[in-house]
N, CA, C and O of each residue as an XYZ file, in Angstrom:
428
protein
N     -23.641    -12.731      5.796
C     -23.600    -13.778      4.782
C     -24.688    -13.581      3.726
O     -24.603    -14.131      2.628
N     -25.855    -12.682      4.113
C     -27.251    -12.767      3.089
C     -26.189    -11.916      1.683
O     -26.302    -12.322      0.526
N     -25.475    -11.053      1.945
C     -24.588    -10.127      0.986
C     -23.706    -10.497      0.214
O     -23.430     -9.828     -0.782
N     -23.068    -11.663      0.519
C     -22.053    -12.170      0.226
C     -22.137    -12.612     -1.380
O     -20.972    -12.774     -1.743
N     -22.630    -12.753     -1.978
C     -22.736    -12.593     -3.786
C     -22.778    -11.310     -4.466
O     -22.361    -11.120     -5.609
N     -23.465    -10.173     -3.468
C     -23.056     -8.696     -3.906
C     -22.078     -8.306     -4.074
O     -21.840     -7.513     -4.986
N     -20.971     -8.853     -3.031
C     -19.401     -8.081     -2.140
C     -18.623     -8.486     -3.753
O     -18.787     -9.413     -4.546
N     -17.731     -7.280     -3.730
C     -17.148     -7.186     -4.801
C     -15.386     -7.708     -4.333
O     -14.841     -6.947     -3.534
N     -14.826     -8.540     -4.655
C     -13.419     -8.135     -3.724
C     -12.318     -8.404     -4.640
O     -12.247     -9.196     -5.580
N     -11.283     -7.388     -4.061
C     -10.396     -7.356     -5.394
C      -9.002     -8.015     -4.706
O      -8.527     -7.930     -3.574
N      -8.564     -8.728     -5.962
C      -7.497     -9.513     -5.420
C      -6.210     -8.931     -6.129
O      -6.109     -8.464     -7.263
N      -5.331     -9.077     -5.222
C      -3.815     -8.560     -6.411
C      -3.675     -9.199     -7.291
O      -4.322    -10.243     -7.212
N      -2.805     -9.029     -8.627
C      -2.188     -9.652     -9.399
C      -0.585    -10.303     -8.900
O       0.418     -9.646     -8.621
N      -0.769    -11.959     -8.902
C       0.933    -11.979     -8.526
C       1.617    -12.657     -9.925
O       1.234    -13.529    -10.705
N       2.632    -11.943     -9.852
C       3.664    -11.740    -11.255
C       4.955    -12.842    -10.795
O       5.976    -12.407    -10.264
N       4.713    -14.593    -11.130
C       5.657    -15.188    -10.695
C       6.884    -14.874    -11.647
O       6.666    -14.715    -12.848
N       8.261    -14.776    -11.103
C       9.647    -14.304    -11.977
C       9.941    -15.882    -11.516
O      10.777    -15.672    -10.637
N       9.811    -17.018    -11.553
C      10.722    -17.929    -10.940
C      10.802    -18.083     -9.793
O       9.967    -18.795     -9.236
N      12.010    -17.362     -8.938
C      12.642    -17.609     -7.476
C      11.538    -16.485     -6.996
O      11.739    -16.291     -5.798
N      10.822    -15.948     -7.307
C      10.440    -14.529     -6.951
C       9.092    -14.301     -7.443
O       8.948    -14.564     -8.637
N       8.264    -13.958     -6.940
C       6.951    -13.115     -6.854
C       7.055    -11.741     -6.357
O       7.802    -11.228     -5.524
N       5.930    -11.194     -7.225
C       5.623     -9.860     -6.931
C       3.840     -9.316     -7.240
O       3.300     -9.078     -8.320
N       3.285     -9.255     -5.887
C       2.071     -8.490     -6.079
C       1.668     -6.758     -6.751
O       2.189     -5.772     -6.228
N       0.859     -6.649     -7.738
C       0.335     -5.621     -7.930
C      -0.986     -5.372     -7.962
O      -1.780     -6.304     -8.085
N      -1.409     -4.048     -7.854
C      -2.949     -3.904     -7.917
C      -3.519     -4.222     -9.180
O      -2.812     -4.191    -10.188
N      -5.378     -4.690     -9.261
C      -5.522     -4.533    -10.279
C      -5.375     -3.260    -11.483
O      -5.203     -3.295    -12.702
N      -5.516     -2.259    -10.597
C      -5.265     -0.737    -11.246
C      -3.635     -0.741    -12.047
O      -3.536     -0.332    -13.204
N      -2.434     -1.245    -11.280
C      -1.727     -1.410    -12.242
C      -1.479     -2.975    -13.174
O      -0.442     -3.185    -13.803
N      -2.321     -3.695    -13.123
C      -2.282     -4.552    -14.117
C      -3.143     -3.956    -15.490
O      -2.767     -4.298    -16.611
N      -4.187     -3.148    -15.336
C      -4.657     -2.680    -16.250
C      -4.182     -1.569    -17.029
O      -4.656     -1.217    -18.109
N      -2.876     -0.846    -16.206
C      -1.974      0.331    -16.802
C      -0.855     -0.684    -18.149
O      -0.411     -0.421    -19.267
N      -0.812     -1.624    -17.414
C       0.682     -2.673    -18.194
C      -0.467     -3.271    -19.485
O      -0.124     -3.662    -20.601
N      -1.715     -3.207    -19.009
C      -2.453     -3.707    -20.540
C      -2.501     -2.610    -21.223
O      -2.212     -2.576    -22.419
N      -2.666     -2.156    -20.922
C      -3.076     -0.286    -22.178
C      -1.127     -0.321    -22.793
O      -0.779     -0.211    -23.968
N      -0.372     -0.468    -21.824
C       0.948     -0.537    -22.260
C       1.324     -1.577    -23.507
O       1.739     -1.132    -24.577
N       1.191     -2.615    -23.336
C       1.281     -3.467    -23.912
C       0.465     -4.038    -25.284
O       0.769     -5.022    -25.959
N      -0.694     -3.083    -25.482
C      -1.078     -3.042    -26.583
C      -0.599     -2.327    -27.061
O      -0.646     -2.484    -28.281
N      -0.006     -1.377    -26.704
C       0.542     -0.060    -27.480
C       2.266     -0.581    -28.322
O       2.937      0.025    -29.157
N       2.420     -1.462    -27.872
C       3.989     -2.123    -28.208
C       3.862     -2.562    -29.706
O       2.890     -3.104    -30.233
N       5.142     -2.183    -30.318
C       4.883     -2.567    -31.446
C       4.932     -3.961    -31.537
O       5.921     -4.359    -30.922
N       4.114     -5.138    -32.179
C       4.160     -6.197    -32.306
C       5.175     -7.016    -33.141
O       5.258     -8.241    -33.234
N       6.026     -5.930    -33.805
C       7.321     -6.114    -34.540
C       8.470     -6.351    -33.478
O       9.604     -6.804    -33.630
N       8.077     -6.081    -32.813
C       9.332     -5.709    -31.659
C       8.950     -6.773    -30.508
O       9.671     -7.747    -30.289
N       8.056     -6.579    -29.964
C       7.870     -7.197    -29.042
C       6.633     -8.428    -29.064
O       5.582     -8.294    -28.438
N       6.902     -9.418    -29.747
C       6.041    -10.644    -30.349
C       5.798    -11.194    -29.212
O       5.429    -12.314    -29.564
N       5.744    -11.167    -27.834
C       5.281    -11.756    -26.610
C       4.075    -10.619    -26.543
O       3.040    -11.195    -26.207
N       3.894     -9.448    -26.712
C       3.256     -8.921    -26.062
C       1.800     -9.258    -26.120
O       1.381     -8.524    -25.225
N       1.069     -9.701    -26.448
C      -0.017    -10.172    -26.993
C      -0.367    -11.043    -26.147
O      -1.460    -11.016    -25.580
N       0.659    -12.059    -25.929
C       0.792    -13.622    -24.939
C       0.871    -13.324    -23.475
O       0.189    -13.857    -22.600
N       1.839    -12.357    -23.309
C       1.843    -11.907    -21.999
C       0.169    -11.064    -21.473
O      -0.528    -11.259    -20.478
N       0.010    -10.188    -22.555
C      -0.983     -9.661    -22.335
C      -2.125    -10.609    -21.469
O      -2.443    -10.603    -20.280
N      -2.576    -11.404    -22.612
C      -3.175    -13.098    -22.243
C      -3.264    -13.515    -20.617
O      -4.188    -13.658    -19.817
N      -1.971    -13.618    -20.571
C      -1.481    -14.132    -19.476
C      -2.408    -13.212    -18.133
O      -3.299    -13.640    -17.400
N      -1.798    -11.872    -18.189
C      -2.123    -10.717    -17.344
C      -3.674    -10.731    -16.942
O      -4.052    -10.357    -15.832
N      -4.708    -11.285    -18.140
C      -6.001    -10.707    -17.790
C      -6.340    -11.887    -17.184
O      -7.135    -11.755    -16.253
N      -5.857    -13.376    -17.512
C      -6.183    -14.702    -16.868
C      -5.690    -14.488    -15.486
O      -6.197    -15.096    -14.542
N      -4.378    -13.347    -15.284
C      -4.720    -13.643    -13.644
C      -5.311    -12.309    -13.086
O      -4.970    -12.292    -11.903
N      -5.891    -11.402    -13.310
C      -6.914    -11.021    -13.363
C      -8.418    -11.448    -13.015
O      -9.070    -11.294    -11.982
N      -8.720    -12.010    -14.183
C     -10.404    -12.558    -14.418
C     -10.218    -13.891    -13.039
O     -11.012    -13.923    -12.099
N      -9.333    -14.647    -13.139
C      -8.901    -16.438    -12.572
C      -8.522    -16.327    -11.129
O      -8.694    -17.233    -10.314
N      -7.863    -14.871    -10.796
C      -6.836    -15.226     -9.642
C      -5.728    -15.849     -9.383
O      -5.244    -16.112     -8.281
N      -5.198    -16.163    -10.790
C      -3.962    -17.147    -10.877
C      -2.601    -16.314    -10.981
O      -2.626    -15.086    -11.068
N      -1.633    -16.910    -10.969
C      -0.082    -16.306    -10.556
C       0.036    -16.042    -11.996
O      -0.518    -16.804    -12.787
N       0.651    -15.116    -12.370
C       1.121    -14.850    -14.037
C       2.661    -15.083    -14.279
O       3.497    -14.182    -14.203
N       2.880    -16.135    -14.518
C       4.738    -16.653    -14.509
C       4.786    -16.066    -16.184
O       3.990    -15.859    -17.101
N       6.134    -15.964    -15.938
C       6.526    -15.284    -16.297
C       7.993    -15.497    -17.400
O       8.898    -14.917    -16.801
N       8.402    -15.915    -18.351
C       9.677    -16.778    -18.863
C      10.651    -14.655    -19.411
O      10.226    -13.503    -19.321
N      11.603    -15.093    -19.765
C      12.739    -13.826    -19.803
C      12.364    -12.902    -20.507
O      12.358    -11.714    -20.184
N      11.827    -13.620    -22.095
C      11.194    -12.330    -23.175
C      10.050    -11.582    -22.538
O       9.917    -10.359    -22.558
N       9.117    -12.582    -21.888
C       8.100    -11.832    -21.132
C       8.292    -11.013    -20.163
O       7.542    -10.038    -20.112
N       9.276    -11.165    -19.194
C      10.191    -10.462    -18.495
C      10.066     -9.182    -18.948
O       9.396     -8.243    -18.519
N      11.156     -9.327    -20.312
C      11.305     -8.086    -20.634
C      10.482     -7.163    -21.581
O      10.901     -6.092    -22.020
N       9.125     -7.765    -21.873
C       8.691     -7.064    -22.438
C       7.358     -6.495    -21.251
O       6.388     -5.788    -21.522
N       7.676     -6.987    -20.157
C       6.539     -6.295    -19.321
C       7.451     -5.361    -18.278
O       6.846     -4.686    -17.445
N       9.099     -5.323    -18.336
C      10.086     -4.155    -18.513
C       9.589     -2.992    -19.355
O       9.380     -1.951    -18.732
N       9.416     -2.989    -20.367
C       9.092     -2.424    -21.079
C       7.689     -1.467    -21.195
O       7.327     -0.309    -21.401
N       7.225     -2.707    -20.934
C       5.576     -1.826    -20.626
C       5.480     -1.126    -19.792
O       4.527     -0.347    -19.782
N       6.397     -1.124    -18.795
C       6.335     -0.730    -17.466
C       6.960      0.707    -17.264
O       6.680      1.540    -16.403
N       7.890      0.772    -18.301
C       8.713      1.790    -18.701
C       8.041      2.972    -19.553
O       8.527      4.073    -19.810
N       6.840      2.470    -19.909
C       6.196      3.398    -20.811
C       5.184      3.779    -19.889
O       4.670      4.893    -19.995
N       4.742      2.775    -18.755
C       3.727      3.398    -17.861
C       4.608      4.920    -16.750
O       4.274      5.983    -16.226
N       5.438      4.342    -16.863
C       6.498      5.637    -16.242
C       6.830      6.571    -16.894
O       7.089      7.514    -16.146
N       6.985      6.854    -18.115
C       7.223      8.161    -19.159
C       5.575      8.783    -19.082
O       5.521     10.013    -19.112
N       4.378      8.126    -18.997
C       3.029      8.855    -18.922
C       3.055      9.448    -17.417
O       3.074     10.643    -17.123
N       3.050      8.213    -16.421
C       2.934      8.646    -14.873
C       3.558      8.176    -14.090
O       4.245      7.224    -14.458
N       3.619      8.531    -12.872
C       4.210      8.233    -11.877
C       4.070      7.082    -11.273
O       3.168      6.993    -10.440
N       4.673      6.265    -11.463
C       4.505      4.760    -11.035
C       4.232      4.259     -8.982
O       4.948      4.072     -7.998
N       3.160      4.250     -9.231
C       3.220      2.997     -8.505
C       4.210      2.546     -6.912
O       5.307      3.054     -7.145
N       4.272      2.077     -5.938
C       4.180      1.082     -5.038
C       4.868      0.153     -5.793
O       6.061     -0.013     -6.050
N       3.557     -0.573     -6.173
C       3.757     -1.897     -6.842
C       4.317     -2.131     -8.459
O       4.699     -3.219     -8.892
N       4.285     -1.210     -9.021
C       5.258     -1.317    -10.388
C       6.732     -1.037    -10.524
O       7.699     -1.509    -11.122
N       6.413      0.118     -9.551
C       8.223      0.604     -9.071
C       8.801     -1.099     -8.534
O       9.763     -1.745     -8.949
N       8.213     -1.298     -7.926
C       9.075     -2.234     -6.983
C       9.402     -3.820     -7.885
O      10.413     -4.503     -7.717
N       8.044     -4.203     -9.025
C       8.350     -4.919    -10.181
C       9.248     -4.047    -10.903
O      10.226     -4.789    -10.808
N       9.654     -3.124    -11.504
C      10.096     -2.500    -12.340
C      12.080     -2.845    -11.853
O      13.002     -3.059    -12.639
N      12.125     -2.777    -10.396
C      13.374     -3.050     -9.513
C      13.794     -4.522     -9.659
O      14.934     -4.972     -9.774
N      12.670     -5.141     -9.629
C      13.340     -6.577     -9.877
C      13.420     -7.225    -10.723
O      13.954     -8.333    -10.682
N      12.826     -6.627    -11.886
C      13.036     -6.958    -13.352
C      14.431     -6.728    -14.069
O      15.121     -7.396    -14.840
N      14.550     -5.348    -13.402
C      15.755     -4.730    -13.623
C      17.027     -5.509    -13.503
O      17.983     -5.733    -14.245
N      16.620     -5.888    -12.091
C      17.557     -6.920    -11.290
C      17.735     -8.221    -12.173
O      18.666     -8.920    -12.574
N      16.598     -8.185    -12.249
C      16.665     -9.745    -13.024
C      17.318     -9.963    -14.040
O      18.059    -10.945    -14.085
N      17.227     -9.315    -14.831
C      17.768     -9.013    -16.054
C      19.211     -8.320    -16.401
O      19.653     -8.160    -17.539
N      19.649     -8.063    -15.563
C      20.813     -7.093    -15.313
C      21.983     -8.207    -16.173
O      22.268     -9.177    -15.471
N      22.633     -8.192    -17.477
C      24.029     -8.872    -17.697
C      24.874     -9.078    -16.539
O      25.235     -8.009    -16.047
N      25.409    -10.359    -15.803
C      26.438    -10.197    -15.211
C      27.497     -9.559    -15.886
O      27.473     -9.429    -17.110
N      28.411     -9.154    -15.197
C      29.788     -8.226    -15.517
C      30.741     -9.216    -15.253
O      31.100     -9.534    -14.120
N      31.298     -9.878    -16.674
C      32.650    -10.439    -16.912
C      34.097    -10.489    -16.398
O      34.940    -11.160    -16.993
């Protein structure tokens, strides 16, 4: 207990979708920020907000919910963290249920 203000401890990021949560490391919450600045702000006018969002649960420990544009623009980010590197555990497996999420039903 004398240590216990030293101890560093890292908590996941959880990414509420609604019906659905998904934990990631901080290592890939900080890949989806480098992503997400990189977005053009023409295109993707959440990204900035979401961004926001990402470092408050980060810095806070809080759940990062999540509404559809944001959805898809952290689709997106996520998609560009995969054209640089090899994704992830935990982005692959957001990257699956975003997918999911988002998928048009078929008429």
């Amino acid at each position: 207990m004398d240590d216990w203000n030293f101890a560093y401890h890292v908590r996941p990021v959880v990414i509420d979708l609604g019906e659905q949560r998904q934990t990631i490391s901080p290592l890939d919450a900080q890949l989806l920020l480098g992503e997400l600045a990189r977005l053009p702000t023409a295109r993707h006018r959440t990204a900035a907000a979401t961004a926001e969002s990402i470092i408050c649960g980060l810095t806070r420990a809080c759940a990062v919910s999540l509404d559809e544009d944001d959805q898809r623009t952290v689709l997106r980010a996520v998609e560009g963290v995969r054209a640089r590197r090899r994704l992830s555990c935990g982005l692959g497996s957001l990257r699956a249920l975003l997918v999911h999420l988002l998928a048009e039903p078929v008429v």
